[in-house]
C-alpha positions as CSV (number, residue, x, y, z in Angstrom):
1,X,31.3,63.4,28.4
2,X,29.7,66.5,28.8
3,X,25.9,67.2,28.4
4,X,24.9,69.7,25.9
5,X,21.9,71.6,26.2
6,X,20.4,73.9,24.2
7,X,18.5,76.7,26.0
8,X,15.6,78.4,24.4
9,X,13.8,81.2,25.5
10,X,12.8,85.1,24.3
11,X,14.2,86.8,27.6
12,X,17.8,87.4,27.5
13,X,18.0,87.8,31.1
14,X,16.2,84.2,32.0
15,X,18.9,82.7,29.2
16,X,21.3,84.0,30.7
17,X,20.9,83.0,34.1
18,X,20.7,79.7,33.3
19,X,23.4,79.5,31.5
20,X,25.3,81.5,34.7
21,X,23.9,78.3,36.7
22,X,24.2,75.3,34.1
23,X,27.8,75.9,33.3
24,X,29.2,75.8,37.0
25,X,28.4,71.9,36.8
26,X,31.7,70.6,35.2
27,X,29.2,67.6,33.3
28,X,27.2,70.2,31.6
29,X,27.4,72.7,29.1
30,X,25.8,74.7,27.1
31,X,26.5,74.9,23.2
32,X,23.9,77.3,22.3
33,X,20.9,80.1,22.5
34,X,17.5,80.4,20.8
35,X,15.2,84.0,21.3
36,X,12.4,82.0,19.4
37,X,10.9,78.6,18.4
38,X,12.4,78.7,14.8
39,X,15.5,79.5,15.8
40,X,15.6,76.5,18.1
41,X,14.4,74.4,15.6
42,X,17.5,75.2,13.2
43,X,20.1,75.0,16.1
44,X,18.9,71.8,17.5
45,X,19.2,70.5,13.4
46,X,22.8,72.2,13.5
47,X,24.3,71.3,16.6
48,X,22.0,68.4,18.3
49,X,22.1,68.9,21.6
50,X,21.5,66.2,24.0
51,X,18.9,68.4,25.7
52,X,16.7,71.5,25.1
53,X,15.3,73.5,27.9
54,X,12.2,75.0,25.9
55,X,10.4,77.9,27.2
56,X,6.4,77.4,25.5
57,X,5.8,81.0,25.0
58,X,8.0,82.3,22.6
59,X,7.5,84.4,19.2
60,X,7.5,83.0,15.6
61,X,6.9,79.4,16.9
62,X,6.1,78.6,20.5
63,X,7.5,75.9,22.0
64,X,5.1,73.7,21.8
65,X,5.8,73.9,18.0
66,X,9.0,73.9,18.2
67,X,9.3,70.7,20.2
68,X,7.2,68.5,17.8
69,X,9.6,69.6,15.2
70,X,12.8,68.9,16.8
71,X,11.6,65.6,18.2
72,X,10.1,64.5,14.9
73,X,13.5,64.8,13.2
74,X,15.8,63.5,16.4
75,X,14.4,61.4,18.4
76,X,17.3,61.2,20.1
77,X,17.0,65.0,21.5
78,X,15.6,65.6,24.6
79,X,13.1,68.4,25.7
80,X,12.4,69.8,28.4
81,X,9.4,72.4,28.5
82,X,10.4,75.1,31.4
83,X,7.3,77.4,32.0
84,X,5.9,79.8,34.1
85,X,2.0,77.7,33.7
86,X,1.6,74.6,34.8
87,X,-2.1,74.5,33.5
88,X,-3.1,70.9,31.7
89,X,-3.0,72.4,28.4
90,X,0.3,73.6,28.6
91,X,1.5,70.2,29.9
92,X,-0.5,68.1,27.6
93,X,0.1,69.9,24.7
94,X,4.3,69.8,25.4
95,X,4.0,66.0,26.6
96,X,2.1,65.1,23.2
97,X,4.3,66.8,21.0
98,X,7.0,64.7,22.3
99,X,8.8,66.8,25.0
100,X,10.3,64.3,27.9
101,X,10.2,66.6,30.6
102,X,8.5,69.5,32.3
103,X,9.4,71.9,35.0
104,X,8.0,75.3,36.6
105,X,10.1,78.2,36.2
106,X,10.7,78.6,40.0
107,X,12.0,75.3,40.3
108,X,15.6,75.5,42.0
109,X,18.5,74.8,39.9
110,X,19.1,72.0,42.0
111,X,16.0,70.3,40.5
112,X,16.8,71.7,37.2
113,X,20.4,70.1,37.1
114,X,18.4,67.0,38.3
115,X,16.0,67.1,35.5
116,X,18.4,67.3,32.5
117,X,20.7,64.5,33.8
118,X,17.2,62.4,34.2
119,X,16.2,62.9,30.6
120,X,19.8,62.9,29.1
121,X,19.6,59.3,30.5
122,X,16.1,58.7,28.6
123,X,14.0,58.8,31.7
124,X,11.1,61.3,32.1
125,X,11.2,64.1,34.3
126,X,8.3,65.8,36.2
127,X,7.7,67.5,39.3
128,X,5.1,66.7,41.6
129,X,2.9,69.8,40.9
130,X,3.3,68.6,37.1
131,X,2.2,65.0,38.2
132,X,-0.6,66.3,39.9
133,X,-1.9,68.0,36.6
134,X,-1.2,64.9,34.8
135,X,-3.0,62.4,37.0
136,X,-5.9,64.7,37.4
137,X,-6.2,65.0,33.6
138,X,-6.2,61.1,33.5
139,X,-9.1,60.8,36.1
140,X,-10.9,63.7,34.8
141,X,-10.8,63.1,30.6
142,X,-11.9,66.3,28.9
143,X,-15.3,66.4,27.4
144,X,-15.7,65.9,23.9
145,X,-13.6,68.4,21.6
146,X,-15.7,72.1,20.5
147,X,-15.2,73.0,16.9
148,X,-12.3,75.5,18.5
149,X,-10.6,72.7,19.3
150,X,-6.6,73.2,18.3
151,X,-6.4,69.7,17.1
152,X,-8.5,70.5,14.2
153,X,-5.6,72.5,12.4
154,X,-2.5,70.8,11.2
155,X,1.2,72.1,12.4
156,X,1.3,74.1,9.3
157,X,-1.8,75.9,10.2
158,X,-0.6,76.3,13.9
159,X,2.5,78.0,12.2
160,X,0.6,80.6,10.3
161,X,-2.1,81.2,12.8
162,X,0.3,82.1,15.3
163,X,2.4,84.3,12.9
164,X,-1.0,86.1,11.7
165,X,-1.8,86.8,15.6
166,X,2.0,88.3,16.2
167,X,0.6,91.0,13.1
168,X,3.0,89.3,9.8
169,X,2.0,90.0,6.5
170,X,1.4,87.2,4.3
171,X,4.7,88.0,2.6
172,X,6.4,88.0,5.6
173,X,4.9,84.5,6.3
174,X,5.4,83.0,3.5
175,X,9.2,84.0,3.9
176,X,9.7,82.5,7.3
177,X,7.8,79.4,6.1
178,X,9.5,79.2,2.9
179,X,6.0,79.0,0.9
180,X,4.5,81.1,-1.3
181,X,2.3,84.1,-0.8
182,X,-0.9,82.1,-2.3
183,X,-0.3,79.4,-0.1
184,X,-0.1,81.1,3.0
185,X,-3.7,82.6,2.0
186,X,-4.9,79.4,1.0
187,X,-3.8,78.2,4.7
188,X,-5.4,81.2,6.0
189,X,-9.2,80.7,4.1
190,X,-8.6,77.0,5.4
191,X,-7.9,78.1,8.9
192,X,-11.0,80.6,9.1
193,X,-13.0,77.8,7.7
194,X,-12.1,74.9,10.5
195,X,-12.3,77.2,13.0
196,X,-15.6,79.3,11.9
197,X,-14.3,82.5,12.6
198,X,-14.6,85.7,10.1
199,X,-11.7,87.9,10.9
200,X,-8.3,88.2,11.9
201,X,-9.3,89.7,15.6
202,X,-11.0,86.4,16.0
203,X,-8.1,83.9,15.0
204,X,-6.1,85.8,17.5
205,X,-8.0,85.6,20.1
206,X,-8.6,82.0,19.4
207,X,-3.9,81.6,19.1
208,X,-4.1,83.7,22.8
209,X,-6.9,81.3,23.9
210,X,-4.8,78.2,23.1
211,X,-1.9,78.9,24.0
212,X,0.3,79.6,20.7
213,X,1.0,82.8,21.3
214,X,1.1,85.0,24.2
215,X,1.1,88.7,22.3
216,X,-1.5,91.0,24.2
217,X,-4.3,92.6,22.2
């Protein structure tokens, strides 16, 4: 039986190639394309793939995001975070929100091919540069949290923080979101307050600083 995999990622041309490369291995195949988080989210819901290679840096809702959410409702679905960083937050933050797997971008398909059977049979899969980072971080525990600390907002908040940064109107929020216009203000008053910041310039720099979203000012 064939593996399905779900690719996700906001360049058409990296998509593409790896679906070029994916689909000349008779065991694999690939049953679908995401251009953001949300969309991945949804197709992963629809289709449930046996794996998702999940770029992190993607618009509406990065991958980290996106990963928490898919894994929270199917366990059974495997992710695999495919970046171009390999710095601890990164990793950390895709490890924690459930992803099973992470590779480099420049990785050789070889590997790649080798990493989505490894997961698709529930075992982990990481390279050694993403070992390294891992191991390091465990020998070298970060210092106590700062009050800019991502973990002080919930995964709603993440949502809307990132959205605010990419330049949506609260309307246009609270469509994607499905909530109403109050709410996403009441989100965004709760946001400013957890992180002590007075402006919108300062919540996106904060979403660039952390990794949700990777817009450029």
């Amino acid at each position: 039986m064939a593996i399905k995999i779900l690719l996700a990622d906001d360049h058409t041309v990296v998509r593409h190639g790896l679906r070029t490369a994916l689909e000349k291995e008779p065991e694999l195949e690939v049953v679908a394309e995401a251009d953001n988080g949300r969309l991945a989210v949804i197709l992963a819901q629809k289709l449930k793939p046996d794996v998702v290679l999940m770029d992190i840096h993607m618009p509406d809702l990065n991958g980290t995001e996106a990963t928490r959410q898919i894994v929270s409702a199917q366990p059974d679905v495997r992710v695999i975070a495919l970046s171009m960083y390999s710095q601890k937050r990164y990793v950390l933050g895709m490890f924690e929100a459930g992803a099973a797997g992470f590779l480099i971008k420049n990785c050789s398909f070889e590997e790649l091919a080798h990493a989505v059977r490894t997961v698709a049979a529930g075992k982990r899969y990481l390279n050694s540069e993403i070992a390294e980072v891992l191991v390091t971080s465990a020998l070298n525990p970060a210092p106590k949290e700062t009050a800019y600390s991502l973990h002080l907002l919930s995964p709603r908040e993440r949502e809307v923080i990132q959205l605010i940064a990419e330049g949506h109107s609260s309307k246009s929020i609270a469509t994607q979101l499905c909530i109403s216009g109050r709410t996403v203000e009441a989100h965004r008053r709760e946001i400013m307050r957890k992180l002590n910041v007075k402006s919108v310039a300062e919540l996106t720099k904060f979403a660039l600083r952390e990794g949700l979203t990777s817009i450029e000012l």
